[in-house]
N, C-alpha and C positions, 0 to 999 in steps of 0.2 A: 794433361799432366802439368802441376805446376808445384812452386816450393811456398815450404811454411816454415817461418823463423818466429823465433821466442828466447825470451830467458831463464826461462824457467821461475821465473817471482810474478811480475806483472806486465811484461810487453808479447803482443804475439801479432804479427804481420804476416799480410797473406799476402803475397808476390802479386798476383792477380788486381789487388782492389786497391793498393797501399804503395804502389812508387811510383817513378815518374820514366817511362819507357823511352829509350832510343833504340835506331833499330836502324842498320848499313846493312847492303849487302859486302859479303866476301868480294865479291867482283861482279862488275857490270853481266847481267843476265846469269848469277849463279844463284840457284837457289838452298845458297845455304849465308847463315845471317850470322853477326856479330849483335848482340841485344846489351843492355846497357840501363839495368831496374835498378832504379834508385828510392828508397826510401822517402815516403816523405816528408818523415819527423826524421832524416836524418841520419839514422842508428846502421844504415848498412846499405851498400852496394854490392849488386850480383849481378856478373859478366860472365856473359855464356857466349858457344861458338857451337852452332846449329848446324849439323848435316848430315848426310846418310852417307853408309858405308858403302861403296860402290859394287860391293862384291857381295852384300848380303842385306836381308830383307832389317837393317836396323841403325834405330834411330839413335847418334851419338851426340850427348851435349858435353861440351867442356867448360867447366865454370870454375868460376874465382867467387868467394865471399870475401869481400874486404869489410873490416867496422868499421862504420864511421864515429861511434862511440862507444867507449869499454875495450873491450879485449875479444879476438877472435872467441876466444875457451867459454865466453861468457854466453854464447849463445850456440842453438840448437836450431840446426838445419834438416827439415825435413822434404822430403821428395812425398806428394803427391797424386796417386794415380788413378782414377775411374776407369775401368776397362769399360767399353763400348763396344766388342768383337761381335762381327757380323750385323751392323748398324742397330744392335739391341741392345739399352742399359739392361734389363732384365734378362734371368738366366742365365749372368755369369757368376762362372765360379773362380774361388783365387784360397791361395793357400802359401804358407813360409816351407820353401826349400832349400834344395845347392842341386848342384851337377858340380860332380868333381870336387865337391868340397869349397865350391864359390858358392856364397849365400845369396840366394835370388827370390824374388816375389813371384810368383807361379798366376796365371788366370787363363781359362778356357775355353769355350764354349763352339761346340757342334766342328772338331777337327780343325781350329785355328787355336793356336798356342801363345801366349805374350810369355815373356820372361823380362824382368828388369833385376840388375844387375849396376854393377861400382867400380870400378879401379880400385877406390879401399872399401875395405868390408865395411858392409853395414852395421851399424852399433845394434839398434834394434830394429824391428819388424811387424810388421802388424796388419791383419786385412778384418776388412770391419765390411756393416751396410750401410750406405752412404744414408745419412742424415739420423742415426740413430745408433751406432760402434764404429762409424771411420775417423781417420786419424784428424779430419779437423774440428769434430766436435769434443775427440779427445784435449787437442794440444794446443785450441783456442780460448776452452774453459782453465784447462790444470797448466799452459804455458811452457810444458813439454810434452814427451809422449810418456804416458803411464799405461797402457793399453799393447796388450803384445796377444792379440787372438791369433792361432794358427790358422784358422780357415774360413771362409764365409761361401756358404754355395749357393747356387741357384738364387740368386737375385741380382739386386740394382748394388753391386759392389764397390768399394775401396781400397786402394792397398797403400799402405803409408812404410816411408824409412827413414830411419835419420841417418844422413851422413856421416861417417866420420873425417871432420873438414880439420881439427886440430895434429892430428898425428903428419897433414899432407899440407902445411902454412896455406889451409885455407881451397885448395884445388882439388879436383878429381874430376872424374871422366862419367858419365851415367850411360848405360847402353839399353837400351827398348827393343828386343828382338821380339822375331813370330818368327812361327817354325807349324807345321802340320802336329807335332805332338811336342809336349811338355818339354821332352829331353833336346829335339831338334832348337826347338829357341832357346834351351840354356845352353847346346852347341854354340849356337850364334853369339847368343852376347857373351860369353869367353872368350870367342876366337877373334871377334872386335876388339874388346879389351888389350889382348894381349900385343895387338899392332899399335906401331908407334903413332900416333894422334896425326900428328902435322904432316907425314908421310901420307896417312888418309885422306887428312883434309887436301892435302898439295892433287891427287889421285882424285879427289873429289873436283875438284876446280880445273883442274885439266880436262875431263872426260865433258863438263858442260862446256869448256871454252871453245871443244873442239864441235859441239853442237853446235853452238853459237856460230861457227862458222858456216855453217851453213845457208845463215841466212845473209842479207846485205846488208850495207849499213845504215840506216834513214835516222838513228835516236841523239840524244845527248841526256846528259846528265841533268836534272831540274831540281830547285832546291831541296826536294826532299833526300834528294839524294843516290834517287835511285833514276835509270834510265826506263823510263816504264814503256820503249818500243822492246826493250831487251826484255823486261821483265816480260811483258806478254805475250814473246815466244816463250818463253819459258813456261808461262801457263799452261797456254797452250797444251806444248809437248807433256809437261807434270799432269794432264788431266786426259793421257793415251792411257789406255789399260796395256798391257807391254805384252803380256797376253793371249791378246785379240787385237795384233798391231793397225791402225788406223781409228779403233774404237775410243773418241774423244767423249767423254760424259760433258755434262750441261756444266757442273759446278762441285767441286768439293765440298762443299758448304751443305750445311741443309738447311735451308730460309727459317729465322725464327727458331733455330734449333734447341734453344735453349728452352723453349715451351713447350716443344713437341714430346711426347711419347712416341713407345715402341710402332705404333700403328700406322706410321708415320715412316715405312720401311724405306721407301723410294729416294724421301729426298729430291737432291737434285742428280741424285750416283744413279742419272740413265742416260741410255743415248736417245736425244732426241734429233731425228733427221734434220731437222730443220737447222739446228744447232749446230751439228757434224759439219751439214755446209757450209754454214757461215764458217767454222773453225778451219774448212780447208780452202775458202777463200785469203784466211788471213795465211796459209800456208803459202799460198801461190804468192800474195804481195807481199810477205818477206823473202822469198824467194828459194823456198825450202820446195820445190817439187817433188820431192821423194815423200816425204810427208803426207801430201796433197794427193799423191795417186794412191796413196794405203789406206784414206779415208773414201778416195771415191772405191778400191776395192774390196773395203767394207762394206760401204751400202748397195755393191752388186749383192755381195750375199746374204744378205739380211733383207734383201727386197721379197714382197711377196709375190705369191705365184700368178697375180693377176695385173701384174705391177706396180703398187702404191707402199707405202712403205708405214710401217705401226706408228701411230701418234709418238710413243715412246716405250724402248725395251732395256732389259738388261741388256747385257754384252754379248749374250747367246743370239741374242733377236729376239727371243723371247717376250711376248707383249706385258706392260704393265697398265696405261691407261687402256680402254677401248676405242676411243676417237678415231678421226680421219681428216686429216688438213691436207687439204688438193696441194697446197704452196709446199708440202712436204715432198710429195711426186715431182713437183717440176724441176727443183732447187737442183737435185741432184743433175737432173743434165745440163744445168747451167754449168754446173762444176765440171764435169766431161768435157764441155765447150771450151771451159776457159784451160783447160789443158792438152785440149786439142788445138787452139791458138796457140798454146806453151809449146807445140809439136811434142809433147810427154805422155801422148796415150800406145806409144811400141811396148810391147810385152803381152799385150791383151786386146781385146775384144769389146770395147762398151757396148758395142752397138747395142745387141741383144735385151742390154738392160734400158737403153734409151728408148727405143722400141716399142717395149712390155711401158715400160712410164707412160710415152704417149698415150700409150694404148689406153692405159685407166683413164689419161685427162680428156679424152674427147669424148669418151664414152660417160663419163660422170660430170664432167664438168659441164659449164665453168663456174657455176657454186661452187661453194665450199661449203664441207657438209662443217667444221668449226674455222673462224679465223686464227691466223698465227697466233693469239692468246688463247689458244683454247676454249673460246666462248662460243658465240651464236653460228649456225651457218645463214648462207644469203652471199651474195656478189658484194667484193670486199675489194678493194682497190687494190692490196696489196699482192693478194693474189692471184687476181684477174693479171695485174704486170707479171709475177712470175710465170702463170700457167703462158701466156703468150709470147714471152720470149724462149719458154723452152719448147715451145711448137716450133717455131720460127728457129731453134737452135736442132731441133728436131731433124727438121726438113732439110738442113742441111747435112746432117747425117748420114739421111736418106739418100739424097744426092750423089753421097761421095760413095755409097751401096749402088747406083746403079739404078735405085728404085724410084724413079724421076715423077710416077704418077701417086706415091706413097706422100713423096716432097709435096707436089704441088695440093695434095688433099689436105696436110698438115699447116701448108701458109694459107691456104683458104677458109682455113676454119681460123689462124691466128687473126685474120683481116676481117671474116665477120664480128670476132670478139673485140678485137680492136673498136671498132667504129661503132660498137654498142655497149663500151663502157659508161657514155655519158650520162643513155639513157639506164642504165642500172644504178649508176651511182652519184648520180649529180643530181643536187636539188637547187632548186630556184625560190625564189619570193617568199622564204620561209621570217620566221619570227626574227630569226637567230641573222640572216641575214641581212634583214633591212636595219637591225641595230648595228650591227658592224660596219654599216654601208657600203655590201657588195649586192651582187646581182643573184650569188648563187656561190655553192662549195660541194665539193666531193665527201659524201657520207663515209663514217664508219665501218658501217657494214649494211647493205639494202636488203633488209628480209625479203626471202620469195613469199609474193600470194600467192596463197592453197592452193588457189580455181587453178595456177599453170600446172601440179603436180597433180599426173592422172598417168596410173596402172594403165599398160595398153589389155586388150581383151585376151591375147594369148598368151596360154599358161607356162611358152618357151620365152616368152622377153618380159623381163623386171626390168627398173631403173635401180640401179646397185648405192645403195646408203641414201637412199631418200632421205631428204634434208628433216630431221628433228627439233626439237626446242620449243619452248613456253613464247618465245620471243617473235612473236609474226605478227608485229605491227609495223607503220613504216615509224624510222628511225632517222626522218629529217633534222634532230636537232640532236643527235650522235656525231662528235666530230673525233676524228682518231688521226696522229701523222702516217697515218697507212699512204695516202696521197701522196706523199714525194716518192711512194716506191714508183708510180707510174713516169716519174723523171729519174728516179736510180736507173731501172729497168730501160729507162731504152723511148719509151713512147710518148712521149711528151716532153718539150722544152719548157725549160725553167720560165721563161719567158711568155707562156699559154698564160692568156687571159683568167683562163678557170684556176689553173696552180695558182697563180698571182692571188688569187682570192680568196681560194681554201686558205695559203702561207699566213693571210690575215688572218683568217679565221680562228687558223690554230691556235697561233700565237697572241687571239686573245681570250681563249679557250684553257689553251693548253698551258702554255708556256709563265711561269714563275720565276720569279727571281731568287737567288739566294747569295748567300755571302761569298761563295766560291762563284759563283756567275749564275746563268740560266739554266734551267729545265724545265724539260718537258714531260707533261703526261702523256700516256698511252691513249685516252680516250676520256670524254668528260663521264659522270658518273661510275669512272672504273674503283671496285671495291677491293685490290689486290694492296697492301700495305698496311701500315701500323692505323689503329685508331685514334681521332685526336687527341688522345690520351697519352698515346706511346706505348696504349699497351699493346703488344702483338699480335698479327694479324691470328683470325682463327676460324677462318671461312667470311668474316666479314669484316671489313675497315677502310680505309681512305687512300685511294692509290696517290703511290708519289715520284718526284721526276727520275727517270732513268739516265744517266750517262749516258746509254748508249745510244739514246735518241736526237744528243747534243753529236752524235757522229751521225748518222745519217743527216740530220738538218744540215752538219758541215757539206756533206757531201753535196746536198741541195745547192750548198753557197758556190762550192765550186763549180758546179754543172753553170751557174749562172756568169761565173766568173768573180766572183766575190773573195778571190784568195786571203784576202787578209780579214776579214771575216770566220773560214773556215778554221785559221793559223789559232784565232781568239779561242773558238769551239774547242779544237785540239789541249791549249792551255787549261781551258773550264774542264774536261776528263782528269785531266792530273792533276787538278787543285780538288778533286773528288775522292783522289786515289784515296787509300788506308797509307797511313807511313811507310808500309812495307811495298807499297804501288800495287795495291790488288785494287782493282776496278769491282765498286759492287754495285749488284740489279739496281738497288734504287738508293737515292739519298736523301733524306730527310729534311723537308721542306717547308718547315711551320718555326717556332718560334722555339728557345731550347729546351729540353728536359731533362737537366743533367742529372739526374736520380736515376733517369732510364737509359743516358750516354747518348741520348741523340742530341745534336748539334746539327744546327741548320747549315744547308749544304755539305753535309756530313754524310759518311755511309749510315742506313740505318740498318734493319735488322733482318732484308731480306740477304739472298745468296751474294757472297764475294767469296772469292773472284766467282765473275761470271763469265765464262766460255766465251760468250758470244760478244759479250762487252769490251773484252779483250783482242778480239778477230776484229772488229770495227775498227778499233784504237788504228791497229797497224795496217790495217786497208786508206783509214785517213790520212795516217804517216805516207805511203807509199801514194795515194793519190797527191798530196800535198808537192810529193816532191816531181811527179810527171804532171802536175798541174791542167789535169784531168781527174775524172773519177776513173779510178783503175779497173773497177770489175764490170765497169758499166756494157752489155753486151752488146755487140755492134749491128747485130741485124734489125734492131727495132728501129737503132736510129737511121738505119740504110733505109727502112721502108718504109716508116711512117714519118719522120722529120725530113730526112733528102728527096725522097722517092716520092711521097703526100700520097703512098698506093690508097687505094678505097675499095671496101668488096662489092663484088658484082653481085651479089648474092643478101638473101635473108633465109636465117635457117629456120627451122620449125625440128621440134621433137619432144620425147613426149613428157621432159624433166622441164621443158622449153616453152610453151606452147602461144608462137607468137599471134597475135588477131590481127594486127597489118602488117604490109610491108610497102616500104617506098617505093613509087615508080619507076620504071626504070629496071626492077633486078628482078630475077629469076629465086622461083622459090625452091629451096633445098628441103629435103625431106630426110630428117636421118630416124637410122629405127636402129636395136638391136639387135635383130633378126631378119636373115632375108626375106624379101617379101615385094609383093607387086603391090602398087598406087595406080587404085583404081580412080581419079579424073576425071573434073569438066571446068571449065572456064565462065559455062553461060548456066550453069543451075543444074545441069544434068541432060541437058537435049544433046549436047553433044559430049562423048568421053573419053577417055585416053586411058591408055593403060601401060604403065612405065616400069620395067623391073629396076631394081636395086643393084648398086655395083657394093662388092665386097672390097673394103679397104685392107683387110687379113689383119684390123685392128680389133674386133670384136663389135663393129658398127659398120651399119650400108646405108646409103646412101644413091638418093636419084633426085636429079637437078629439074624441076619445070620449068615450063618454058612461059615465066609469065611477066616477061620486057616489055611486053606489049600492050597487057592493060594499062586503061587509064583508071583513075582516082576514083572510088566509087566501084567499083568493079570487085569482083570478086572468084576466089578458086574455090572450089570444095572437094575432099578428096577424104577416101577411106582405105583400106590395106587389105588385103589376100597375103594371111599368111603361109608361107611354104611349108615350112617344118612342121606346124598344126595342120596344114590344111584348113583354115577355119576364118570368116570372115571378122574383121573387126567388129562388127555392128551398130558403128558411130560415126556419122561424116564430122568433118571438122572442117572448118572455113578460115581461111585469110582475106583481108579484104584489101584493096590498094589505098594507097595514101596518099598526098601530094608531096610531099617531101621525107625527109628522113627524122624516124620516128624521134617525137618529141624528148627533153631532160622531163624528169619526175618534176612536176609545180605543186609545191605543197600547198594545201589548205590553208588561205587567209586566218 
């Protein structure tokens, strides 16, 4: 919705593309706004006051036209409006009405109703099809509105009004309802109407302030004007379906929306898990816990029945991608943890769903079948750190259950995974590293070879979401900041030789400059953003730096101790903000193109605000001021930084399938079904036969007993399964090694 002025001879101004915009809020963390469009030839200033009616589903502007040349009478104020109902331009309908004798613009589609409505009656009325009878092709050619159709159905529609601003020096009130049927939104916007404005607005500003209390105080006010730790709670909470209380969507936005068609339903109006938690992190480090536990008691319900939870759904749970990101599974009992630390899990039961979680990540992990961008799966840094501090957060669950051999099976698998990230993810002596001059860096993402992924013989155990994708080469010269999660996360100190290296690596990689400060890419060759054209991303173009990346690196500086570092990072997000301090996915990084409104170090054209970008912001605030990272979870660094535990153990299975293990450890055998290991150490002359312990996770397990080989040496072993009855008919061999298994050395 916006306005169109003219005078009917030769001037005609679109609000939109023709003034020069200021923009306050009402009050710190209220999201309703004072705007302040300025013409800018001059001819006229329009001041509006932005907010919803707190008692119904509608949108009130209160606006002033003042001239700055000629006479108020001399010009023609129209309201503009494209219904978009139910995320579709097409198949609405719109038509001139009243309810009660107030004349309103009517539009509807599949049982949601809009109504718009005036304080003074509208002069005329008009619904047209946008680009071919709406009111700006009318009143941008003829300079007023000559065009009064009653109706336009079923299509890509407009509804135009002209004010009447002379009768009222210039003011009136506009009211935006929905209602389930025609008549319920022209209920609405009357019964707005008729309440006294600033009484609303005072009712409006109270009901957030009293939100606002909820949380503590970390912000101040920055030149833009706006407090943007205030504002992004306020995101935050504006982007809960009210509904489906806890259910936070990714973005009100739809990236690029302006190119997008109908087909394009989704948007960013889903919940993605991943998202949710980062959003009830930012819950917990503003200090809203009530918040924080409606999002972790959404994704109890909406978890699936074998524990992982949908790449991304409506608000039902309902799936819209197909995917599966393991860092989706784990994330959530991190959040259970960090409110179990808050002592704020009374009223309920996580367990159950922490539980079912683990359950899916031992049994499918520790690939990921896509990384947190939804791309390739393979052993990904960032979610190797998730999945193993929510074992490790697990286990302590477990603990506090009673189930003390559940615990210790859950840290045993986090400490094999532990101590076998390097060699999944670390490359050495590649191209990309001896130009940098480091020794080696932590990949993007390490494709699995094929040869480990093998169907076992019986027809009762599959590996569940066999890893996919075109992309199974390896990916040494892939660099992504996926790598600081392993120092967000817990298992490594900022200080590690190897983070030390990859940090370079990024950041001559990644990391760009712009006019507002740094950013960062997601990954080299990422094709998610505008093309260097500016024209809009459309399945292919040029990824660019994220905001939100310049918080997590903070977070890196502070793990390191780098506090005034992090302070700078903090500044570089709000010097990103939009005026109104919406934080968007990405900001445009190349040089200007002001035809297309990108400005370097500017928002460009993906999602703002973004959920998540906004959850970081105030986790940085809140770490900043405990001079710490706030969500950083403590059992990682209890056991792999203080503790320096190491596993006793190398596992084998059959998503897994390791050919050595270092001396010294005992080889683990995990299947998905019970089943006996049938064994021999020396080729077959002598053999053992081990049954399997039930974890009551959907996986068993049996530990051999091979400490005592040396180097060169070798087990071999095949399975009797129980529930088939039926032998494997494949031995498989591990062989000993002298030390612990080597990092990936790429190819000279």
């Amino acid at each position: 919705m916006e306005f169109l002025v003219a005078d009917g001879d030769q001037y005609f101004s679109e609000e939109k593309r023709d003034t020069n915009r200021r923009i306050s809020p009402l009050e710190q963390g209220v999201p309703g706004y004072k705007l302040a469009n300025s013409c800018k030839r001059g001819r006229y200033r329009m001041e509006k006051i932005v907010i919803t009616d707190p008692e119904r589903d509608v949108l009130l502007q209160k606006i002033r036209f003042v001239a700055g040349k000629g006479n108020l009478e001399e010009y023609g104020v129209y309201a503009l409006l494209a219904p978009h109902i139910g995320n579709r331009g097409y198949g609405n309908n719109g038509w001139i009405g009243a309810y009660k004798g107030t004349p309103i613009l009517f539009a509807q589609r599949e049982g949601v109703s809009l109504a718009l409505a005036c304080s003074t009656r509208f002069r005329k009325m008009s619904c047209g099809y946008v680009g071919v009878s709406d009111g700006w092709q009318d009143i941008s050619v003829n300079k007023s509105m000559t065009w009064e159709f009653t109706s336009a159905t079923n299509g890509n529609i407009a509804l135009t009004a002209e004010l009447d601003l002379a009768t009222s020096d210039g003011e009136c009130i506009t009211a935006l309802a929905f209602g389930r049927t025609p008549e319920e939104a022209g209920q609405q916007a009357r019964s707005a109407l008729l309440k006294d404005f600033d009484k609303v607005q005072q009712q409006f500003v109270d009901g957030w302030k009293e939100i606002q209390s909820q949380s503590i105080d970390l912000g101040k006010t920055y030149e833009t004007g706006f407090d943007l730790y205030r504002v992004s709670n306020t995101v935050l909470r504006t982007h809960e379906e009210k509904s489906y209380p806890g259910a936070v969507i990714a973005s009100l936005s739809i990236p690029w929306g302006f190119s997008k068609g109908d087909d394009d339903l989704g948007g960013y109006h889903l919940v993605w898990p991943r998202d949710l938690a980062q959003a009830a992190g930012g819950f917990i480090a503003s200090g809203d816990i009530e918040h924080a536990r409606e999002t972790l008691l959404y994704l109890m319900s909406t978890q699936e029945e074998d524990g992982h939870w949908l790449q991304n759904m409506w608000l039902d749970g309902s799936p819209f991608w197909g995917g599966v990101q393991m860092d989706e599974t784990a994330l959530p009992i991190l959040v259970a943890d960090q409110l179990r630390r808050a002592e704020a899990l009374s009223g309920f039961d996580a367990w159950p769903m922490i539980r079912s979680a683990a359950g899916y990540l031992v049994r499918n992990g520790p690939v990921t079948q896509q990384d947190r961008w939804e791309e390739d799966g393979g052993y990904s840094p960032f979610t190797l750190a998730c999945e193993i501090a929510g074992l490790l957060a697990a286990a302590d669950f477990a603990e506090e259950k009673g189930d003390y051999g559940l615990a210790s099976y859950l840290r045993e698998t986090a400490d094999n995974w532990n101590e076998t990230v390097e060699r999944w993810t670390y490359v050495q002596g590649t191209k990309l590293a001896r130009r940098i001059g480091v020794s080696g860096y932590y990949v993007r993402i390490a494709p699995l070879d094929p040869s480990d992924i093998e169907l076992p013989a019986s027809a009762s155990v599959s590996l569940q979401n066999r890893p996919q994708g075109e992309n199974m080469v390896p990916g040494e010269q892939l660099v992504s900041v996926d790598a600081l999660a392993l120092v967000r996360y817990g298992l490594r100190s900022p200080k590690d030789p190897k983070i030390v290296d990859t940090v370079k690596v990024i950041d001559s990689v990644l990391r760009k400059e712009t006019r507002t400060g740094p950013v960062w890419h997601r990954y080299n060759l990422d094709g998610y953003g505008e093309h260097d054209d500016g024209s809009p991303y459309d399945g292919t173009g040029v990824g660019r730096g994220w905001p939100l990346l310049a918080g997590e690196r903070a977070h890196y500086e502070i793990a390191k101790g780098n506090f005034e570092e992090a302070e700078r990072l903090l500044h570089v997000i709000e010097a990103q903000a939009s005026p109104g301090g919406l934080i968007p996915e990405q900001v445009w990084d190349a040089e200007d193109i002001p035809k297309r409104a990108l400005h370097n170090g500017r928002p460009a054209g993906s999602a703002m605000p973004l959920v998540w970008a906004h959850s970081e912001y105030i986790k940085l605030a809140r770490s900043l001021r405990e001079r710490r990272v706030f969500d950083m979870p403590p059992q990682p660094v209890a056991r792999y930084q203080t503790g320096k535990s190491e596993s006793k153990l190398a596992a084998w299975r059959f998503n897994q399938k390791i050919r050595t293990t270092p001396r010294g450890k005992n080889l683990r055998i995990e299947v998905l079904a019970p089943a006996t290991v049938h064994w021999s150490k020396d080729n077959w002359k002598t053999v053992a036969d081990s049954r399997t312990t039930d974890t009551g996770l959907g996986i068993h397990y049996v530990d051999l007993q091979t400490s005592d080989l040396s180097p060169g040496e070798s087990v071999v072993f095949t399975f009797l399964w129980h529930e088939a009855d039926k032998w494997e008919g494949n031995d498989f061999q591990v062989a000993v090694s002298e030390s612990q298994l080597p990092t990936i050395r790429a190819e000279s």
